[in-house]
Steps between C-alpha positions, in 0.01 A plus 500: 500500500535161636318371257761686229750341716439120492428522110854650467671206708224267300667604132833471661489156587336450226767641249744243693266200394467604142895545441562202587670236227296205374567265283872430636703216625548435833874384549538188683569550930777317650526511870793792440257728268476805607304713283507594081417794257350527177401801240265596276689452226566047475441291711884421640557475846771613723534251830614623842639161707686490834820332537558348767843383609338268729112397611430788730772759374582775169770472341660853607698534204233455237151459689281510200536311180306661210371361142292531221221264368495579101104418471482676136781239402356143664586591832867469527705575768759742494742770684449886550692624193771762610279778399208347679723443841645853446202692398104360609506183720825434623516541909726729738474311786635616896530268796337636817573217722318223671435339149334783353596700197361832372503522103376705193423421189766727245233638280293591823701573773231721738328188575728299829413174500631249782591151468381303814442161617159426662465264834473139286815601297347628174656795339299798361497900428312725702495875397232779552320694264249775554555454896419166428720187641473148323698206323564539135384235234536721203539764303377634182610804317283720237752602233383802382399448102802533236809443793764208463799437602721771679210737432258332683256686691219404768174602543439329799593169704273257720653345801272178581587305841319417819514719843574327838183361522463364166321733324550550161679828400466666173697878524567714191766682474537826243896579418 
């Protein structure tokens, strides 16, 4: 049985390893990055930053600023479009006090995420997944085959970050 049982957790983590994008950019950090999300269907990004209305505060009125990186058309940078903002990665965000913020994404909105500011001043997202606690990094969604647009449907995300001690994360997530 326990051997049943550690080959079970074994193709687990391994089915985390093997989803896992290759072959895409990596946007460029800034100090303010926060995390980003790609899909399996291009390589465009979609860029989480804080905004800060000073060096160690959120701006409480709009904490995150959000973007995409158009890879598949030389990288250039643009806004959400309406329907993006309105219906996959635009942000409801709530202020919880002491410079924190709880927010969802809108096309996911049963995964909290909390905006925070660490000791040194450095903003980042910690959520928890599968009774797991860490900082996000990224995202990537598995479009299920023959979705688009408002029709879109997931087969699965992967939540990469690093827990409190620095360990990488990797947590999948099945809509």
């Amino acid at each position: 049985m326990k051997t049943f049982t550690c080959l079970l957790y074994f193709l687990f983590f391994v089915s985390i390893y093997t989803f896992a994008q290759e072959g895409y950019p990596t946007p460029p950090f800034k100090s303010n990055t926060l995390f980003y999300i790609q899909h399996s269907e291009g390589h465009n990004t979609y860029v989480y930053e804080a905004n800060m209305s000073d060096k160690q505060h959120f701006n409480n009125k709009n904490p995150i600023n959000n973007y995409r990186i158009l890879y598949d058309k030389g990288g250039e940078i643009k806004p959400l479009t309406g329907i993006q903002q309105k219906f996959a990665y635009g942000i409801i965000t709530k202020e919880l006090g002491n410079n924190t913020f709880e927010f969802e994404i809108v096309s996911y909105k049963n995964q909290p995420l909390y905006l925070k500011m660490d000791k040194a001043g450095k903003p980042y997202v910690e959520t928890t997944l599968n009774d797991h606690k860490f900082n996000l990094h990224r995202i990537f969604i598995k479009q299920k085959e023959g979705t688009s647009g408002l029709g879109t449907q997931v087969e699965y995300l992967i939540f990469y970050g690093t827990d409190h001690r620095g360990t990488k994360v990797r947590e999948k997530l099945i809509p």
